[in-house]
C-alpha positions in Angstrom: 0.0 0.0 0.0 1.1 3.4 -0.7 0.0 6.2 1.2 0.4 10.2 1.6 0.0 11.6 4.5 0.1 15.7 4.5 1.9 16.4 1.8 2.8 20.0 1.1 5.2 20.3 -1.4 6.2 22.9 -3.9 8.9 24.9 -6.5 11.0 28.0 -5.8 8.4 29.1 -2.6 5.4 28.6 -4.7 3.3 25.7 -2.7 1.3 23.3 -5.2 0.1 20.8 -2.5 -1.4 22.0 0.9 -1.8 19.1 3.1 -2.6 16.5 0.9 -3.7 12.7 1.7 -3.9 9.5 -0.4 -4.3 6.2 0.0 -3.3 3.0 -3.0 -4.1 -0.1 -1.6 -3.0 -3.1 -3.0 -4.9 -4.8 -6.2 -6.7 -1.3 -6.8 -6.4 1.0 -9.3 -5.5 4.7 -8.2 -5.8 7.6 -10.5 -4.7 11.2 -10.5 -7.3 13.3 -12.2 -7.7 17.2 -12.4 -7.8 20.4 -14.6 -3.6 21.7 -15.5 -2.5 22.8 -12.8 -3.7 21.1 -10.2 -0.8 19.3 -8.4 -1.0 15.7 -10.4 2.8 15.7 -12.1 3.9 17.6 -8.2 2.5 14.4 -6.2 4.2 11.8 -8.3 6.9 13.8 -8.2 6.8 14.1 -4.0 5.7 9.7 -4.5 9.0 9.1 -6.6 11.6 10.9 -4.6 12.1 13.1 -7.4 10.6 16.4 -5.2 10.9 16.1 -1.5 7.8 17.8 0.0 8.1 20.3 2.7 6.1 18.8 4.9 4.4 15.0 5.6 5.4 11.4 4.9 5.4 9.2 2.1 4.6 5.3 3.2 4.9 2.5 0.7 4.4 -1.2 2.2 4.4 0.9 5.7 8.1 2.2 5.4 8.4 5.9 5.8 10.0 6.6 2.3 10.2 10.3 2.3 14.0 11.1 2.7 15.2 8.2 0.5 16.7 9.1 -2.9 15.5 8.0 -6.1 18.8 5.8 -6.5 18.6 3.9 -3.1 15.2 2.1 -3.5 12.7 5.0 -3.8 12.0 3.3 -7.3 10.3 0.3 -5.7 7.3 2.1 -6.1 7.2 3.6 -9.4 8.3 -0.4 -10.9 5.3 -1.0 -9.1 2.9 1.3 -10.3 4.1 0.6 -13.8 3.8 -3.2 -13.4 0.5 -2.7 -12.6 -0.7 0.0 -15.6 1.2 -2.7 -18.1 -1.2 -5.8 -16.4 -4.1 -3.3 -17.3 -5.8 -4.2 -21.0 -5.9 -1.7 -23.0 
């Protein structure tokens, strides 16, 4: 399971997420939508390690994941999400 829990994160002192919470449990599908703008490319972003939020955790599988770097595991998660979208038929 991955989850989010109070995620504020932004660029150069401009905040795109305010406090934000998700929850991806296992066997279900999770999707991002919203208008441009909106925070979607920011939160998997913050959920890849790519852009570490100001403030909250990241969890995956109940490990606090925030502080670790893309190169030291972060990954897990996005191989996972991506194993999942290619099961999906098209």
């Amino acid at each position: 399971m991955l989850r989010l829990e109070g995620i504020t994160a932004g660029y150069e002192g401009t905040r795109v997420l305010r406090d934000i919470g998700l929850e991806a449990k296992e066997g279900m599908a999770t999707v991002l939508i919203g208008p441009n703008g909106a925070g979607k490319s920011t939160t998997l972003k913050v959920i890849n390690g790519l852009l570490r939020p100001t403030g909250g955790r990241v969890v995956f599988q109940g490990e606090d994941i925030t502080k670790i770097p893309p190169t030291n595991g972060r990954p897990a998660a996005s191989r996972r999400a991506r194993k999942v979208d290619a099961s999906s038929p098209s």
